[in-house]
Every structure is written in structure tokens, then in C-alpha cells.
C-alpha positions as CSV (number, residue, x, y, z in Angstrom):
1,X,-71.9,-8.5,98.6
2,X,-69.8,-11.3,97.6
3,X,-71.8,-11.5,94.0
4,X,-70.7,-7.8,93.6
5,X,-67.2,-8.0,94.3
6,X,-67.2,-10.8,91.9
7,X,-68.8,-8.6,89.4
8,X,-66.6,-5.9,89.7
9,X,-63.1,-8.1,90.0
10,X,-64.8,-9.3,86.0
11,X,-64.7,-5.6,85.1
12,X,-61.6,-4.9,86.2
13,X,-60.0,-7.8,84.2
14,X,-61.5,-6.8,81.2
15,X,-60.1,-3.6,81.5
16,X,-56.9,-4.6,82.3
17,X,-57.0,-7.2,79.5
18,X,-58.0,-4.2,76.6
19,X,-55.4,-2.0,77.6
20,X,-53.0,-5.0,77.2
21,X,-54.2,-5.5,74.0
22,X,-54.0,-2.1,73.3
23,X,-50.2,-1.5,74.1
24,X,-49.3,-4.9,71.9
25,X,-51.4,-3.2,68.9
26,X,-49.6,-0.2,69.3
27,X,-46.2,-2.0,69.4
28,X,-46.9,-4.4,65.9
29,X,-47.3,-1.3,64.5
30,X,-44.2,0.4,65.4
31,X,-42.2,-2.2,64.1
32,X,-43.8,-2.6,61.2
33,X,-43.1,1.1,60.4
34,X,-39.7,0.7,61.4
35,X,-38.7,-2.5,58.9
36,X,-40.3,-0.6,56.0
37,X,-37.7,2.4,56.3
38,X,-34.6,0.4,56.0
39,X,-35.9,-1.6,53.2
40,X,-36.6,1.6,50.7
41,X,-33.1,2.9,51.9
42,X,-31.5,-0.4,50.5
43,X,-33.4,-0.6,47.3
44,X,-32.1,2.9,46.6
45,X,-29.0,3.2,46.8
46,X,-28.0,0.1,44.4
47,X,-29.8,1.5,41.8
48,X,-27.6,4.9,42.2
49,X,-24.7,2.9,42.3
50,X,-25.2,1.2,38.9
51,X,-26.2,3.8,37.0
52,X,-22.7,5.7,37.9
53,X,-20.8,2.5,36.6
54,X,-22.3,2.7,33.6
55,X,-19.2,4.7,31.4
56,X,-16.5,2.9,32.7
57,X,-16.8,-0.1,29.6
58,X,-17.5,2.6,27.5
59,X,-14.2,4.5,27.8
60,X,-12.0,1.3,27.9
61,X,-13.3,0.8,24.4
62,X,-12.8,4.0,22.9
63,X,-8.6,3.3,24.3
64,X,-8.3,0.2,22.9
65,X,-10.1,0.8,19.7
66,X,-7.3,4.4,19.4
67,X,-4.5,2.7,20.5
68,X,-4.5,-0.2,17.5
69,X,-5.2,2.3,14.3
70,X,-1.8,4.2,15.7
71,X,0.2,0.9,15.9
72,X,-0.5,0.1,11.8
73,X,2.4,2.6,11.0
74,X,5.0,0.4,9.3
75,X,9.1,1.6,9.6
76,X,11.7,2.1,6.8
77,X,13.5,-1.2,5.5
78,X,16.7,0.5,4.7
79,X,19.2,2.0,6.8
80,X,22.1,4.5,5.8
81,X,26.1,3.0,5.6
82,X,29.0,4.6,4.7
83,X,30.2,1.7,2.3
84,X,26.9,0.5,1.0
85,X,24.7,3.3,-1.3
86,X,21.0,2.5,-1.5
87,X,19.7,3.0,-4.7
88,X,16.2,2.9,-5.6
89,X,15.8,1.0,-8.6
90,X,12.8,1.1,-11.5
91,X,11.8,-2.5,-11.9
92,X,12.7,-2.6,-15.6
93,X,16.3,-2.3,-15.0
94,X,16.3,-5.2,-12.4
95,X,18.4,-7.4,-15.6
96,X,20.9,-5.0,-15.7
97,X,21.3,-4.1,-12.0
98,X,24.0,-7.0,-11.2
99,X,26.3,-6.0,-14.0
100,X,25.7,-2.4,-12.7
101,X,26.8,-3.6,-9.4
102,X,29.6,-5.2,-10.3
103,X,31.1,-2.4,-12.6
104,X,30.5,-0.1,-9.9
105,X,32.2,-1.2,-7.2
106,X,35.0,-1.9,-9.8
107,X,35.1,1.6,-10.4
108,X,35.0,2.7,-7.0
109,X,36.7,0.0,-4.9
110,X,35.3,-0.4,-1.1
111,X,31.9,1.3,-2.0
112,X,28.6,-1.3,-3.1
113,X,25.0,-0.4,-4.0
114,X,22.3,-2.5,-2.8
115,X,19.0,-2.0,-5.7
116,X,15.9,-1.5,-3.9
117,X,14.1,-2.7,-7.0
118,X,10.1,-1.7,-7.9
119,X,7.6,-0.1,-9.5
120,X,8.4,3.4,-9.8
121,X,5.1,4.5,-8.2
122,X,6.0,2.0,-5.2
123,X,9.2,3.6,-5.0
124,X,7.9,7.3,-5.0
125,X,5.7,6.2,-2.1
126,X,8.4,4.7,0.1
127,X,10.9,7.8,0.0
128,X,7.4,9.5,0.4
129,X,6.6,7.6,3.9
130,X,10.5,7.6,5.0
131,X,12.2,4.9,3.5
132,X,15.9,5.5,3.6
133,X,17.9,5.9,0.0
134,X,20.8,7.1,-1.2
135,X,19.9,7.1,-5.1
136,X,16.3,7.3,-7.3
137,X,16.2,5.6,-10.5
138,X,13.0,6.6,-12.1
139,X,11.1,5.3,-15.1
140,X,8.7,8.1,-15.5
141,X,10.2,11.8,-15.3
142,X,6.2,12.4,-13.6
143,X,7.2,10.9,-10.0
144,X,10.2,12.2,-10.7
145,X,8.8,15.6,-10.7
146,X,6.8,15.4,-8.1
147,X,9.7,14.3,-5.4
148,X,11.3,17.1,-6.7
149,X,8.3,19.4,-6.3
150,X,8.3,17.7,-2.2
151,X,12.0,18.2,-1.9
152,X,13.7,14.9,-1.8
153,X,15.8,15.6,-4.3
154,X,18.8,17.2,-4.5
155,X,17.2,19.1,-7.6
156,X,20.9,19.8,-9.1
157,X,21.7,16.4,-9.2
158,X,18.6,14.7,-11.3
159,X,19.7,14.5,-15.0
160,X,17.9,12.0,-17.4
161,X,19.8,8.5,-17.6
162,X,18.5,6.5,-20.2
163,X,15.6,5.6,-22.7
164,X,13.3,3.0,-23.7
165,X,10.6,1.9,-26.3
166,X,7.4,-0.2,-25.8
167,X,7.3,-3.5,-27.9
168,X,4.7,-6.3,-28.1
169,X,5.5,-9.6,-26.9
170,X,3.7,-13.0,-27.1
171,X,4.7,-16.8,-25.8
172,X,7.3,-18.1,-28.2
173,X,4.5,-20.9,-28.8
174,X,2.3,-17.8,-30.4
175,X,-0.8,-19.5,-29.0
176,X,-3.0,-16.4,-30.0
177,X,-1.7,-16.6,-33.4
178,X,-0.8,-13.1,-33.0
179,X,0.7,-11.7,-36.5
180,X,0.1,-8.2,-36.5
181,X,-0.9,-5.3,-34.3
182,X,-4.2,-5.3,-35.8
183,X,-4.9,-8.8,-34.2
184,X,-4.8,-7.4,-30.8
185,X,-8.5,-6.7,-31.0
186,X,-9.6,-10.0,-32.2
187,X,-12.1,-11.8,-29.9
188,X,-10.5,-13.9,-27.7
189,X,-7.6,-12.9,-27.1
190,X,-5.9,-12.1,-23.5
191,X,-3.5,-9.3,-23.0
192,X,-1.3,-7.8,-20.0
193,X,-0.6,-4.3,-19.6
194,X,0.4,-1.7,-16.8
195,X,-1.6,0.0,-14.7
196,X,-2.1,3.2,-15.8
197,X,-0.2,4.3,-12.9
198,X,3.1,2.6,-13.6
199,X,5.4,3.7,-16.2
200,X,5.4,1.3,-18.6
201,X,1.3,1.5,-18.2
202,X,1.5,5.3,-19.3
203,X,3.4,4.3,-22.4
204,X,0.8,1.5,-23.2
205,X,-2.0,3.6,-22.9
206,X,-0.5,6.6,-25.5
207,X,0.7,4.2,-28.2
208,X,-2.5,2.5,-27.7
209,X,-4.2,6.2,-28.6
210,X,-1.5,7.1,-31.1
211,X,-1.9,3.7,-33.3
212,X,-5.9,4.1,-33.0
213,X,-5.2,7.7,-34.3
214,X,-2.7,6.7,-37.1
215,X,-3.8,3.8,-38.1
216,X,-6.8,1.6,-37.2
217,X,-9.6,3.5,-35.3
218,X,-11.6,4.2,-31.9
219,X,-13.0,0.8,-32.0
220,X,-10.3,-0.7,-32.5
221,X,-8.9,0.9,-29.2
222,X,-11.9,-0.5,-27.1
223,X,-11.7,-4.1,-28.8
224,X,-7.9,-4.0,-27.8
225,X,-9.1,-2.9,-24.0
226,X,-11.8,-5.5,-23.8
227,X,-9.2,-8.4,-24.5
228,X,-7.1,-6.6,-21.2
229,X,-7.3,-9.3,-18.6
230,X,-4.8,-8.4,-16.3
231,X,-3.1,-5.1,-15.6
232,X,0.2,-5.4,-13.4
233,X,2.1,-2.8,-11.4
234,X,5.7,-3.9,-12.4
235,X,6.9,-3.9,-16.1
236,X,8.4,-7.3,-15.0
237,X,5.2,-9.0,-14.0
238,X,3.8,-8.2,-17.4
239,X,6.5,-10.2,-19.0
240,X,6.3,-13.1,-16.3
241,X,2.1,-13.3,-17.6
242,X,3.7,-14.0,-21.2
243,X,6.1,-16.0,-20.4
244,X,4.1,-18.5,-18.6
245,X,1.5,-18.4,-21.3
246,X,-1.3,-17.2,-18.8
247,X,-1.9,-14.6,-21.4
248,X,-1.3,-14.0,-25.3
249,X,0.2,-11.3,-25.7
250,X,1.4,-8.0,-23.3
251,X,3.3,-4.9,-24.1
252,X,7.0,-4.2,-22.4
253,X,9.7,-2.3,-22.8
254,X,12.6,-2.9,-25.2
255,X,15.0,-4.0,-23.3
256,X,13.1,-6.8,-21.5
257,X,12.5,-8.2,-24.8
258,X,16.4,-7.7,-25.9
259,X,17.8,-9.8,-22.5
260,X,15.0,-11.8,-22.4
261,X,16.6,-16.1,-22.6
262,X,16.4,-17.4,-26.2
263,X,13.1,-18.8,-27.9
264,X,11.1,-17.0,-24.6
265,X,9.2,-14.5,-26.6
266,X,8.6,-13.4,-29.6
267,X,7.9,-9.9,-30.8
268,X,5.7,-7.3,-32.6
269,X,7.3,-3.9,-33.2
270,X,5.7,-0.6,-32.8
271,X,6.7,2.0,-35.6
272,X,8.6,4.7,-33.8
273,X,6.4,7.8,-35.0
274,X,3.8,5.8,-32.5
275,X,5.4,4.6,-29.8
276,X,6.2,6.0,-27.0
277,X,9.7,7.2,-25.6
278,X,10.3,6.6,-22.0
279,X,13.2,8.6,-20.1
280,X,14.6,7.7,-17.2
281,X,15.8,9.7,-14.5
282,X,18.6,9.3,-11.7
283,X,19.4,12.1,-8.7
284,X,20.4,12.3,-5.2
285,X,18.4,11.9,-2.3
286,X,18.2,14.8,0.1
287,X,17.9,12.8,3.1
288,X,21.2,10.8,2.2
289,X,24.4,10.6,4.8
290,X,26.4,9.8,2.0
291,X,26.4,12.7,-0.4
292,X,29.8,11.8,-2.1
293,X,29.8,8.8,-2.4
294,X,25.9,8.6,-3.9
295,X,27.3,11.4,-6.2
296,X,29.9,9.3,-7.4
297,X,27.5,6.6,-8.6
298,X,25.4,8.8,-10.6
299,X,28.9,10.0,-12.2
300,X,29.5,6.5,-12.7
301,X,26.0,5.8,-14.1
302,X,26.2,8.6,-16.4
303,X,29.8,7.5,-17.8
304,X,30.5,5.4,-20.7
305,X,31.2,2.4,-18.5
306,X,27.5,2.9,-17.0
307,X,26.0,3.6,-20.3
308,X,27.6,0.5,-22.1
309,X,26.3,-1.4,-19.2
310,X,22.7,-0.4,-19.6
311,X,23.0,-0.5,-23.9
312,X,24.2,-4.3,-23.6
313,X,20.6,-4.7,-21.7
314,X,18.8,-3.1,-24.8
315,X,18.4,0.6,-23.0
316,X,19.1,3.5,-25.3
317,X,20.8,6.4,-25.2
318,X,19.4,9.7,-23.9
319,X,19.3,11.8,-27.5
């Protein structure tokens, strides 16, 4: 009886044992269900996160890239006065632009100009992106034309002012023993011109046509445009290449040659029924705050005072 009880108190154990083991198996298995969850949930929602942060670089970019092209704009160096008349000046005059001064304000006490002085075509773009003037000098009756055509003239006031010839000049020293226009095309030599865009460059170009048509020939021309080794965009920096012997000869107007210091150059002519007649041009300036007085200069320009001014300097008279 004893045995038995002993047997059954082993069965019962057992049983109570397994269904303990049971319940714990049951339990590990609930939690591992349970850390699972939370750690997809995490993983998730970073990755939505980033990918919606994405643009934000992207459009600060784009702002700062937009914001710098605006800022390259640059402003107007002149401002208007009642006393003081800008005038904007073709380089070639610059020689004859103190004496100018001078006579002016002689003329018309209390009022002064202040000479903006450039290549035309720099000039025409200036007034173009809203530089201030008072007064346009031009060397070249195209630009004129065209500032007419975009109305910043006042058209009634732009009447021609002057004239001017091209001439060939060489170092004093002669060091491309230059003699004749013909020369120009010999091997070896250097020459300074205009750009074709600048004034004085338009009047190189056609004698440069008319003397290969006249006289020597086609090749000629091109020989002449091979020895081209520098092309400025002021009249005055083709004399400044000649005068410092960087080239051997260059072709100016007149009237740089005429003012020009003693023993600087030396000169071939061109024969008139080739060369090239440049007329200059002065007018108001629609946007000026100084219509009377800017009048009064061109009147003053135009006079015999202005003209004897500008004929001392080597400029001729409008025929």
C-alpha cells in the first residue's frame, strides 16, 4: 500500500512538473513575439524620416546659386549737378579736352564739364546700361545713330562737330624701316590697329580696302592683316603701342599725330581719295537734369572759340 502511494505521489510530480514546463514554454514565447514588434516599428520610421529630408539641401542651393547672378549688376559712376555737365567724351579728343575745359567755363562762368573719356563703343554701352550724362561726343555717326534710334538723344540737338583723317605712324626710331605704305606687308613687320568695332578701327579697315583697290592688291590686304598683332579698343592705345616701340607701325587719326610731343612719331600719309573721313557728332542726352546748361556747351562747342580749340589739336572742320 505504501509502494503504491509512492508510485502514484511519482505520477503526480511528473505531471505537475510538465505542466510547469509547459506554462514557462508558453511564456518565452510570448515575449519573444512581443520584442520583435517594437523592433520593426523602430526600423521604420527612420527610414521615412530621411527620405522626407532629402530636398531641403537641394532648395538652399538653387537660393544661393539665384541670389549671386542678380547681385553682378554694376551702378552708374556719374551723378547729375547743376554746375558740373557730364560729357561723354570719344577717346581721340582726350588731348584737346583740357583746353576745351578751360575755354568753356571761360565762356560760361560758374558752369564746368567733367569728360567721361572712352571708346565710343564703351561709351554707347554705358548711357545704354544707365550711366548718367549730360553730353555725347561721338566718333562714329553709327552709335550715334543707334542711341538716337533707342531715344537718348535729344534727336534736335545732335549736329556733326568735327572731322578727322587716318594717318600711319611708326617709332621715331623707324625700327621697321617703314618707307612706304607698300612696306606694311613686308614679313616681319608688327602693326596696331582698332578693333573693328571702334571708330578709328572702321576707318582702318576701309582705307585698308580702298588702297588694296586703288593701288596695290588683295594680297597685299591679307599680307598687311597677317603682320596685325594687336588690335586695341581706344584710338589712344594704338598710339601708346607705337610709342613704346612694342610695335612698328599702327594707324591713328590726324590729330594724335599733329599734338603728339616732338621726335615721338613719325608719319606716313594716306592720299585723301583713300582715306577715310571720320565725323564726329555731339547732342544732348535725354535723360539730362540740365537741359540749358548741356545746351549751352554744345553752342559753345560748335562756336568759333570751340572750333579753334579743336583745329589747334589737328581736328578739321566739318565741310
Amino acid at each position: 500500500m505504501h509502494k503504491r502511494w509512492n508510485d502514484m505521489s511519482s505520477v503526480f510530480i511528473s505531471i505537475i512538473c510538465l505542466l510547469i514546463f509547459a506554462v514557462l514554454v508558453a511564456g518565452c514565447t510570448t515575449s519573444q513575439s512581443t520584442t520583435i514588434l517594437p523592433a520593426t516599428t523602430v526600423t521604420i520610421q527612420p527610414a521615412t524620416t530621411t527620405v522626407v529630408s532629402t530636398p531641403a539641401p537641394t532648395t538652399t542651393v538653387i537660393s544661393t546659386t539665384t541670389a549671386v547672378a542678380v547681385a553682378a549688376t554694376p551702378a552708374p559712376t556719374y551723378t547729375p549737378s547743376e554746375k558740373t555737365l557730364v560729357v561723354f567724351t570719344a577717346a581721340s579728343l582726350k588731348s584737346a579736352s583740357g583746353k576745351l575745359g578751360t575755354a568753356f567755363s571761360a565762356m560760361y562762368p560758374g558752369h564746368t564739364a567733367v569728360f567721361n573719356l572712352d571708346g565710343t563703343q564703351n561709351l554707347k554701352t554705358q548711357v545704354e546700361n544707365g550711366a548718367y550724362a549730360d553730353v555725347f561726343i561721338s566718333a562714329s555717326n553709327s552709335y550715334t545713330n543707334t542711341l538716337k534710334s533707342e531715344g537718348h538723344f535729344i534727336n534736335s540737338s545732335v549736329k556733326p562737330l568735327t572731322t578727322n583723317y587716318v594717318i600711319v605712324i611708326l617709332p621715331a626710331s623707324n625700327p621697321g624701316n617703314i618707307k612706304t605704305l607698300a612696306d606694311l606687308a613686308k614679313p616681319g613687320v608688327k602693326i596696331a590697329i582698332g578693333d573693328k568695332t571702334v571708330p578709328v578701327g572702321t576707318a582702318t579697315y576701309a582705307v585698308f580696302a580702298n588702297l588694296a583697290k586703288s593701288t596695290y592688291s588683295q594680297d597685299w590686304n591679307k599680307s598687311v592683316f597677317s603682320n596685325v598683332v594687336t588690335y586695341e579698343t581706344t584710338e589712344p592705345g594704338v598710339a601708346t603701342k607705337v610709342a613704346l616701340g612694342e610695335v612698328d607701325a599702327g594707324l591713328v587719326y590726324e590729330s594724335t599725330y599733329t599734338t603728339a610731343p616732338k621726335n615721338t612719331y613719325s608719319a606716313i600719309t594716306i592720299p585723301k581719295a583713300d582715306n577715310y573721313l571720320q565725323t564726329y557728332t555731339i547732342g544732348v542726352m535725354q535723360q539730362t537734369r540740365n537741359t540749358g546748361v548741356a545746351q549751352e556747351f554744345e553752342d559753345f562747342m560748335l562756336s568759333s572759340v570751340g572750333q579753334q580749340v579743336l583745329k589747334e589739336y589737328g581736328f578739321r572742320p566739318v565741310s
